[in-house]
Legacy VTK file of the C-alpha trace (Angstrom):
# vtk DataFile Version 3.0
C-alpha trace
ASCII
DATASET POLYDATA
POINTS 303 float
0.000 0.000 0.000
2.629 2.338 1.341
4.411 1.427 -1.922
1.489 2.178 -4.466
1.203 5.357 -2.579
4.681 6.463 -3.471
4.155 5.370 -7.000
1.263 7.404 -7.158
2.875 10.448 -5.725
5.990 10.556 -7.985
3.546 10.230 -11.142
1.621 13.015 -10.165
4.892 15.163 -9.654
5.836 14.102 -13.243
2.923 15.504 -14.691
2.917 18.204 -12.721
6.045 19.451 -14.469
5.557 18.362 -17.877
2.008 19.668 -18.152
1.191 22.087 -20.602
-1.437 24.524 -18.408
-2.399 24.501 -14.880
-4.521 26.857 -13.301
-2.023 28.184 -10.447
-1.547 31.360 -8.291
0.211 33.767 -9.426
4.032 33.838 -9.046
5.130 37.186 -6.749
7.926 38.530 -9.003
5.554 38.839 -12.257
3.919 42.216 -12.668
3.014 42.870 -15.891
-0.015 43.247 -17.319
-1.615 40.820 -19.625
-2.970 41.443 -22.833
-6.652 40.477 -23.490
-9.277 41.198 -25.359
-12.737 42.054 -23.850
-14.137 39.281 -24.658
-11.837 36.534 -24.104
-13.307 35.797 -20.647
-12.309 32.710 -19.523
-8.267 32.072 -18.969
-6.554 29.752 -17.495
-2.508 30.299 -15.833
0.926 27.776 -15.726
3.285 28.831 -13.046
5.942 26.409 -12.894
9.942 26.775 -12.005
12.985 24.898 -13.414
17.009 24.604 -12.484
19.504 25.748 -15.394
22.599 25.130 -15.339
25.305 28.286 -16.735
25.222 28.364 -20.536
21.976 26.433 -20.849
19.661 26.298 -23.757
16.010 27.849 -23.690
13.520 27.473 -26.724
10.101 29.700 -27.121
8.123 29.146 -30.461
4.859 29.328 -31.897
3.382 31.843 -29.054
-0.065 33.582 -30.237
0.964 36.472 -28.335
3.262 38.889 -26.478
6.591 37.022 -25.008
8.426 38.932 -22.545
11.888 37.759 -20.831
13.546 38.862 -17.828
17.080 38.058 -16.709
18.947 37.853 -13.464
21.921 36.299 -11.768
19.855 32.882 -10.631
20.460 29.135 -11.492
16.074 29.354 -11.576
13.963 29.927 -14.976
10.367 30.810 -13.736
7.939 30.295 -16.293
4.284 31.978 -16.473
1.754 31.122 -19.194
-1.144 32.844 -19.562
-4.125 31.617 -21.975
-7.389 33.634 -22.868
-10.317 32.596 -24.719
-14.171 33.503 -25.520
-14.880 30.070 -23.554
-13.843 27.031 -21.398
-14.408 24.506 -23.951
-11.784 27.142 -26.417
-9.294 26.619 -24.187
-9.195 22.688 -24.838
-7.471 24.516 -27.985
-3.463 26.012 -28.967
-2.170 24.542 -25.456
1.084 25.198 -25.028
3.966 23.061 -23.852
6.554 23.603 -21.478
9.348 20.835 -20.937
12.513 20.363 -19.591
15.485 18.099 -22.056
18.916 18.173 -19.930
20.137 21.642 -19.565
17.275 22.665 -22.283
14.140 24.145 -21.240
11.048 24.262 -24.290
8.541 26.271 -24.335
6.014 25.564 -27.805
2.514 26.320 -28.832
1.182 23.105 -29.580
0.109 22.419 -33.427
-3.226 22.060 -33.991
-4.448 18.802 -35.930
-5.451 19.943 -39.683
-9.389 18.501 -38.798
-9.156 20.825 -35.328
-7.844 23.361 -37.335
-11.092 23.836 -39.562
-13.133 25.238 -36.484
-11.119 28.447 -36.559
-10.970 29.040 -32.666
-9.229 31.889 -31.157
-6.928 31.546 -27.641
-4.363 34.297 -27.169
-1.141 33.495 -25.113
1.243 35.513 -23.289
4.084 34.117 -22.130
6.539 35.983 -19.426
9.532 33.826 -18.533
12.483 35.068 -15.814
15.314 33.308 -16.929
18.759 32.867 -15.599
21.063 35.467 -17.471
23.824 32.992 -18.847
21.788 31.526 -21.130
21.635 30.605 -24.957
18.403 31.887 -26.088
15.768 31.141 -29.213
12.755 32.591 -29.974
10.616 32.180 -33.384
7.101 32.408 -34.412
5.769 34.646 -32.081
2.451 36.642 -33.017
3.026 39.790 -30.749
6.065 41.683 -28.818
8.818 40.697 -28.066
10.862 41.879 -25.158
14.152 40.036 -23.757
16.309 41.724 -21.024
20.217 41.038 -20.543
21.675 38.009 -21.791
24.823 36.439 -21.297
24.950 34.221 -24.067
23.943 34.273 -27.727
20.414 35.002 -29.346
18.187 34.200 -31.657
15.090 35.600 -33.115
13.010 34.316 -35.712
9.662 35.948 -37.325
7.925 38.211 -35.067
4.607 39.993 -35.784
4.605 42.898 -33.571
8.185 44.945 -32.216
11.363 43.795 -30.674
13.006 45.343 -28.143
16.597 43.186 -26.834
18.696 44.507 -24.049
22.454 43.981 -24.026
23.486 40.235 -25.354
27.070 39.348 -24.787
27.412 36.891 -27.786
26.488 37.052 -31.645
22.761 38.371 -32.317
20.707 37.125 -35.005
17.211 38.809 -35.824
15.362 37.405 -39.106
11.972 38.914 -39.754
10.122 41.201 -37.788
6.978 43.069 -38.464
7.696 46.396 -36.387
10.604 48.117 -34.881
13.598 46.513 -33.491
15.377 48.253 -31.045
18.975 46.069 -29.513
20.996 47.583 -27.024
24.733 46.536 -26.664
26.179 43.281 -29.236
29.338 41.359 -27.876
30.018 39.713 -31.133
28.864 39.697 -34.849
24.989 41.083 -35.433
22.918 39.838 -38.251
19.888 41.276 -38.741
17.348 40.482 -41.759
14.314 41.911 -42.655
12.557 44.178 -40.542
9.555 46.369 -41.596
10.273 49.071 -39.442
13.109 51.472 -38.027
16.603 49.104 -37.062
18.366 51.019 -34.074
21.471 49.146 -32.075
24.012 50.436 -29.647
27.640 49.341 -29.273
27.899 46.638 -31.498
31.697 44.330 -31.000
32.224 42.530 -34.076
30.995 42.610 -37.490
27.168 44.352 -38.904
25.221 42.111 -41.455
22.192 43.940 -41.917
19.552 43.592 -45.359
16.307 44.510 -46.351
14.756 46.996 -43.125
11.832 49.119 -44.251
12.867 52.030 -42.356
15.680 53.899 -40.778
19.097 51.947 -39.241
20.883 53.496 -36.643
24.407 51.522 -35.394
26.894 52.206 -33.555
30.150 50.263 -33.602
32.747 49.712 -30.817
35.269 48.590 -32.789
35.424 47.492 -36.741
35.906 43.826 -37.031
38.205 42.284 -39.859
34.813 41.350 -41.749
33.257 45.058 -41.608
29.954 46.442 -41.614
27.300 45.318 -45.095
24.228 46.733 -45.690
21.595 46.166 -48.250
18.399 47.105 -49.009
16.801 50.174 -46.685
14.174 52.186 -47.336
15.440 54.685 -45.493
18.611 56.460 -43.934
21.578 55.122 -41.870
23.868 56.639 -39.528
26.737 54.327 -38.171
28.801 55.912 -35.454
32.389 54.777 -34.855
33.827 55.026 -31.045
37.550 53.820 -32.443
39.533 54.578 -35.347
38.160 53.560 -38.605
40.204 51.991 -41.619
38.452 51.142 -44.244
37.318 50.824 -47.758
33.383 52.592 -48.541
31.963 51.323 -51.281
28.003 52.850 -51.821
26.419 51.421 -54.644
22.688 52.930 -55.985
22.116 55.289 -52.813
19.463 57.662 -53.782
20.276 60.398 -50.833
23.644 61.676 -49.753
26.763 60.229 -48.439
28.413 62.024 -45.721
31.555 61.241 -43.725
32.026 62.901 -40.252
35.195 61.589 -39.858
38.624 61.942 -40.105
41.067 60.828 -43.120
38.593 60.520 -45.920
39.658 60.326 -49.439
36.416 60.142 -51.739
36.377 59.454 -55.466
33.128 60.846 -55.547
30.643 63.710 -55.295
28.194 64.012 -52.036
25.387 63.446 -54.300
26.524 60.595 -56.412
24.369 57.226 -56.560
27.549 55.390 -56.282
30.122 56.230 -53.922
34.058 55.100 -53.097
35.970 56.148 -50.661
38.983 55.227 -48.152
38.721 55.946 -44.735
42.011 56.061 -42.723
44.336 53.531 -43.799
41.600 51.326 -45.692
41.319 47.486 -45.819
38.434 46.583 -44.049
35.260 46.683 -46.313
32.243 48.765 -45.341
29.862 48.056 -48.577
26.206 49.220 -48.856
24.335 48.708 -51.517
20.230 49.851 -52.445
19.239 52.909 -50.048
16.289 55.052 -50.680
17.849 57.627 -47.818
20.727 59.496 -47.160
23.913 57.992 -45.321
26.278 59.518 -42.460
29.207 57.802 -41.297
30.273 59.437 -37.502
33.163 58.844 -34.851
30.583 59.048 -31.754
LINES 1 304
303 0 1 2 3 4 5 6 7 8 9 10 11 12 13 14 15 16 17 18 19 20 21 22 23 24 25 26 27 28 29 30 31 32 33 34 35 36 37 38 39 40 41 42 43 44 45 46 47 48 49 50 51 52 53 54 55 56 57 58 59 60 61 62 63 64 65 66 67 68 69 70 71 72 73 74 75 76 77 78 79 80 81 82 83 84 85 86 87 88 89 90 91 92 93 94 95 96 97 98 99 100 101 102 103 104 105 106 107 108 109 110 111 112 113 114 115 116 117 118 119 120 121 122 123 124 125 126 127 128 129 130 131 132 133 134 135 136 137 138 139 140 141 142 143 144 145 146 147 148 149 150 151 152 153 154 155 156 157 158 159 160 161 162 163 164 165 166 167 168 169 170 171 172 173 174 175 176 177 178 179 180 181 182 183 184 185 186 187 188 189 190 191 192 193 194 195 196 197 198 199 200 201 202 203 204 205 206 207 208 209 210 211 212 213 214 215 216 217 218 219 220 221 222 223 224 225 226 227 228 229 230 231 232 233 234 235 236 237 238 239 240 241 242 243 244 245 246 247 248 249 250 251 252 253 254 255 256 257 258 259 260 261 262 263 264 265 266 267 268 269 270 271 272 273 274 275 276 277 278 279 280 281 282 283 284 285 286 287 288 289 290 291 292 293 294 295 296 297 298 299 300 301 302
């Protein structure tokens, strides 16, 4: 008996942290408000806490609504799930899944079947996770904002439909697809940043600028100019890049329909201001700075 008892006890803990939603008080450290619409009534909550260890891997996909990470010096992810629908029975509907793999934690909107799929019901999520801070982060798919504090680690972001806003991120940054703004605060290492319908601003970046296709104005500012330099293609817009060291390199501007201006020092030019095409060596040279396809003007600065 005592032994079934046991048995009983340790299954119940297992599903406890592998289920996908439990209704559950709220944690004391979360404070933000949730998003809902007026008529999604019913809701139901997931409060559940996990053990990373340093350098650990954490996954958030397919979220039909606003994600929002925190960071702090703690071996502890704390993980809050909110659902919303027009009813009970919607909520049997886009669960979501959280689940621990090793030293990687999951968190996934569950697919619907393609015959569940045909009765078109709406549940909106919003997912706020504190994380521990040395952490390898991914997040894709997410239909809403995105907010991620400090991270200690690398990150990356994949189709978002809403803005981004990213604190400071210690290792390379990659940002594909974004319907909004994008706002990034300090880069230790390479950025790569593709596709964003909306204005592209990022502070100190450490390493090397990949940036293409950005429906609005980019604003960069680089710590130092990496052997593989800054490339640009494809904004409809202007850039200003701001340079806290000393720059060598080789500017090459190809079909820029505003002006090219260089507040810096040491600048030969081959061309006019107003030229669609524009070469020029900056300092010394060598390292390439090539943009190509701007509808705006562009200022180089030593900030």
């Amino acid at each position: 008996m005592i032994r079934e008892v046991k048995n009983i006890m340790m299954v119940t803990a297992l599903l406890t942290s592998m289920m996908m939603l439990a209704c559950a008080a709220p944690a004391t450290w979360f404070t933000t408000k949730t998003d809902q619409r007026s008529d999604f009534k019913e809701r139901d909550e997931f409060n559940q806490t996990y053990q990373l260890p340093p350098g650990a891997r954490v996954d958030v996909s397919s979220i039909r609504g606003p994600v929002e990470i925190t960071t702090g010096d703690t071996a502890t992810a704390e993980v809050r799930i909110i659902r919303s629908a027009r009813s009970r029975a919607d909520l049997e509907y886009h669960k979501i899944e959280v689940k621990q793999e090793g030293n990687r934690l999951v968190v996934r909107g569950l697919q619907e079947p393609e015959e569940r799929r045909r009765d078109n019901i709406q549940v909106d999520h919003h997912v706020i996770l504190k994380l521990p801070r040395s952490i390898n982060l991914s997040v894709a798919s997410i239909s809403g904002r995105l907010k991620i504090n400090d991270v200690d680690g690398q990150i990356y972001v994949n189709s978002i439909s809403g803005s981004v806003n990213i604190s400071d991120v210690s290792g390379k940054l990659q940002v594909n697809s974004v319907s909004g703004n994008l706002e990034i605060g300090n880069v230790g290492a390479d950025a790569r940043v593709t596709s964003v319908s909306g204005n592209l601003g990022l502070g100190q970046v450490n390493g090397s600028l990949d940036v293409s296709s950005v429906s609005g104005n980019v604003n960069a500012t680089l710590l130092t100019l990496s052997p593989q330099g800054i490339h640009i293609n494809s904004v409809t817009g202007s850039i200003e890049i701001g340079f806290k060291s000393e720059v060598n390199a080789d500017f090459n501007a190809v079909g820029i329909s505003g002006e090219v201006h260089f507040d810096l020092p040491n600048v030969t030019r081959d061309t006019e201001t107003s030229s669609p095409n524009v070469r020029a060596r900056i300092g010394a040279g060598g390292t390439p700075i090539t943009i190509t396809s701007v509808t705006g003007s562009i200022r180089l600065t030593r900030s």
